[in-house]
C-alpha positions in Angstrom: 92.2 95.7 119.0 91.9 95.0 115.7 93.8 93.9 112.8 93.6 93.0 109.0 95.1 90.1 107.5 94.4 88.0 104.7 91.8 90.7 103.6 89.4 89.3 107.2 88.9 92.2 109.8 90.5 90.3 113.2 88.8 91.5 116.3 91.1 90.7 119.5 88.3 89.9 122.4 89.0 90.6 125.8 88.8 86.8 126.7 91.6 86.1 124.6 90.1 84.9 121.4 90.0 86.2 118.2 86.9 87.1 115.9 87.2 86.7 112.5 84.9 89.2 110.2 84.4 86.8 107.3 81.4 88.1 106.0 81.8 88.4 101.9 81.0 91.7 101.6 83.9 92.8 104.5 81.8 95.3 106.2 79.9 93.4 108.8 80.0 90.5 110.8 78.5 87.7 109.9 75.7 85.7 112.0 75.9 81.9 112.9 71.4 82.7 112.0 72.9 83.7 108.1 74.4 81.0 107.1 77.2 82.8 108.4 76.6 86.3 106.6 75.6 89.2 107.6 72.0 90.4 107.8 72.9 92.5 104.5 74.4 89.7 102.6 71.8 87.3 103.5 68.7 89.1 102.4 70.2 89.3 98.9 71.6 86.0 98.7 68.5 84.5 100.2 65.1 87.1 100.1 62.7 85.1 100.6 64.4 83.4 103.9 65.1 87.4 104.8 61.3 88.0 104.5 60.1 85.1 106.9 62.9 85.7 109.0 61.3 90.0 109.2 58.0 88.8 109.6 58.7 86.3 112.4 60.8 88.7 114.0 58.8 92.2 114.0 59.3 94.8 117.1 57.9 98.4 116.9 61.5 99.3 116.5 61.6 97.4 113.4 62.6 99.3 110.2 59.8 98.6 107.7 61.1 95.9 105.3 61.4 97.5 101.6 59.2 95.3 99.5 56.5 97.0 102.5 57.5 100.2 100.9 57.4 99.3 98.0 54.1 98.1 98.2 52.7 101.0 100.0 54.1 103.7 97.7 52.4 101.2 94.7 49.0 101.3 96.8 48.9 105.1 97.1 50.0 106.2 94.1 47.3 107.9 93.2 48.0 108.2 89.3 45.3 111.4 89.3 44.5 111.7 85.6 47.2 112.1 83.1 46.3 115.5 81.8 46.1 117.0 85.3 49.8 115.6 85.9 51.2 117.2 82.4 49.6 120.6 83.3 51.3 120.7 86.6 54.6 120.2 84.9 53.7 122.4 81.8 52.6 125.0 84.7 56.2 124.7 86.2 57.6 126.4 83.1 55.4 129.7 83.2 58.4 132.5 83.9 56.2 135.0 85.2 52.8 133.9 86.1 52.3 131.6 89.1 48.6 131.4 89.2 48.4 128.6 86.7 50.8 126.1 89.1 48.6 127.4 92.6 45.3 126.5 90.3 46.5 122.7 89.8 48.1 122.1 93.1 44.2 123.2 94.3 42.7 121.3 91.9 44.6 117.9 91.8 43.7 118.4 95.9 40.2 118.5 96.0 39.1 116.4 92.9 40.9 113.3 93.8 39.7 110.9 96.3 41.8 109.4 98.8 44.5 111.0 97.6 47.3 111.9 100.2 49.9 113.1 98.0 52.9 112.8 95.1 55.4 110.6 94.8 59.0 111.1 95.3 60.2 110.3 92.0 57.5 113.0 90.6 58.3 115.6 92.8 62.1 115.0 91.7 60.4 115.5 88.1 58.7 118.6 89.6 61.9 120.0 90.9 63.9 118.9 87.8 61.3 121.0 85.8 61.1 124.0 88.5 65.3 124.1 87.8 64.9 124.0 84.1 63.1 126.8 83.7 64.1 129.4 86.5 67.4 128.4 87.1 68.8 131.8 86.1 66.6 133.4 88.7 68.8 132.0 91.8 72.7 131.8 92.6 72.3 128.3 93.3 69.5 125.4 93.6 70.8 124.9 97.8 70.4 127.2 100.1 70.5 130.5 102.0 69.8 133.9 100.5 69.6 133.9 97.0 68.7 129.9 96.8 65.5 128.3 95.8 65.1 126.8 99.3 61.2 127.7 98.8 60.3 125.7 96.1 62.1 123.0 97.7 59.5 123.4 100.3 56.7 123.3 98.3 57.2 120.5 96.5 58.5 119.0 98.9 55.5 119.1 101.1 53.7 117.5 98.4 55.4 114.1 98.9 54.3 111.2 101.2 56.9 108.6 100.1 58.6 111.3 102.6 62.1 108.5 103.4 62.7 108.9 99.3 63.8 112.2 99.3 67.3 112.6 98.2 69.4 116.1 98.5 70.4 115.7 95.2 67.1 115.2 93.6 64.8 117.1 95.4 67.6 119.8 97.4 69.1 119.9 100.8 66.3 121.6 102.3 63.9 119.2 101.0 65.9 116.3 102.6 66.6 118.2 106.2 62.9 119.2 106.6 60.6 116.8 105.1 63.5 113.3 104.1 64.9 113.3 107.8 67.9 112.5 106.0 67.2 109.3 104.8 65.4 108.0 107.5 63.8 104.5 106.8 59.9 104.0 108.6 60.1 102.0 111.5 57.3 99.6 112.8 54.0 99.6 111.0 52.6 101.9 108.0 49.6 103.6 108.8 48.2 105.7 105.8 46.9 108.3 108.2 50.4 109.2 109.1 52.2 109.6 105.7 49.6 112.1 104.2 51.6 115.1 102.6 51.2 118.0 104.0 50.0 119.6 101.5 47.0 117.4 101.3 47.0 116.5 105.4 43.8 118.4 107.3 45.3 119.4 110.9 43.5 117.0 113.4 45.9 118.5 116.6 48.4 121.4 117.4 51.2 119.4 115.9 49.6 118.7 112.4 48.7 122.6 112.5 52.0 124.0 113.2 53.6 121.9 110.5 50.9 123.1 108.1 51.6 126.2 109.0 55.1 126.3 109.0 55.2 124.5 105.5 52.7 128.0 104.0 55.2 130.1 105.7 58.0 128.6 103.7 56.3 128.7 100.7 57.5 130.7 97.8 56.2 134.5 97.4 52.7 134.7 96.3 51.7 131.0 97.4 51.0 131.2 101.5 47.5 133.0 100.9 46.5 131.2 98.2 46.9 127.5 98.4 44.2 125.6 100.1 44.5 125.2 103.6 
């Protein structure tokens, strides 16, 4: 059972006693380890004690710490020539004529070593663009019939800070398909296995069918044309 009073959560245990939740924030319990907050709480109040405490306490089922993320989305971004990245967004705009966006997405691909994709925050800026400019041509930016659920997917596909993706930057289908909702990395962060698809070369069945199934979901115009 439990009970508020004085503004504490009061957990009634089995045994008889009673728990107090005195955590600061009044969400979690605290831990006797965290100076008697809880894991939230403590790696704000105390990071660099949080950091130590992640490192010497790592399992596979880990979620990744965030300065890790940080550093790997720092590491990766590929910051492909400025003029290349202002004629993919100027190529956005084009209201009729598709062939100048399907020429740079080819182009930033093959002339830019080891790179395995976009960020999150510029495919927001590519979507953000994309709804600019064409938002008159769809009933709404979400999805079913008459949404632009297909250019979610293609830029969408172009990300490989993939756990970034946010409904209401880059659209719901964006985050169902390619954000898993939200999901944080757990364990270790292997390049290998955050290349876009858009970039990724299929090494098994499974890389293949999402390959495929991301061309298939592309807009009109784009499945044959992209580079594979």
């Amino acid at each position: 059972m439990i009970m508020l009073f004085n503004k504490y959560i009061i957990m009634n245990l089995r045994s008889g006693y009673k728990y107090e939740i005195k955590c600061r924030c009044q969400k979690w319990f605290p831990n006797p380890n965290f100076n008697n907050l809880c894991s939230e709480c403590y790696s704000e109040k105390y990071p660099d004690e949080w950091l130590k405490h992640q490192e010497e306490n790592w399992t596979p089922a880990s979620y990744i710490p965030k300065h890790k993320l940080d550093r790997f989305i720092i590491d990766n971004r590929k910051q492909f020539p400025i003029n290349q990245w202002k004629m993919l967004l100027a190529s956005v705009k084009e209201q009729h004529d598709i062939l100048p966006l399907l020429t740079m997405i080819n182009y930033i691909k093959r002339h830019n070593k080891d790179f395995i994709g976009i960020t999150a925050e510029q495919g927001a800026e590519l979507y953000a663009q994309f709804k600019k400019y064409h938002t008159d041509k769809f009933k709404h930016h979400g999805v079913g019939v008459g949404s632009d659920w297909r250019w979610q997917h293609l830029f969408a596909g172009m990300i490989f800070d993939k756990w970034n993706i946010r409904a209401n930057k880059h659209g719901p289908v964006a985050y169902c398909y390619y954000g898993n909702f939200g999901a944080k990395p757990r364990g270790t962060l292997n390049k290998e296995h955050y290349v876009s698809v858009w970039v990724h070369k299929p090494k098994n069945r499974k890389d293949l069918d999402k390959k495929v199934f991301w061309l298939r979901s592309l807009p009109d115009g784009f499945k044959d044309i992209v580079a594979f």
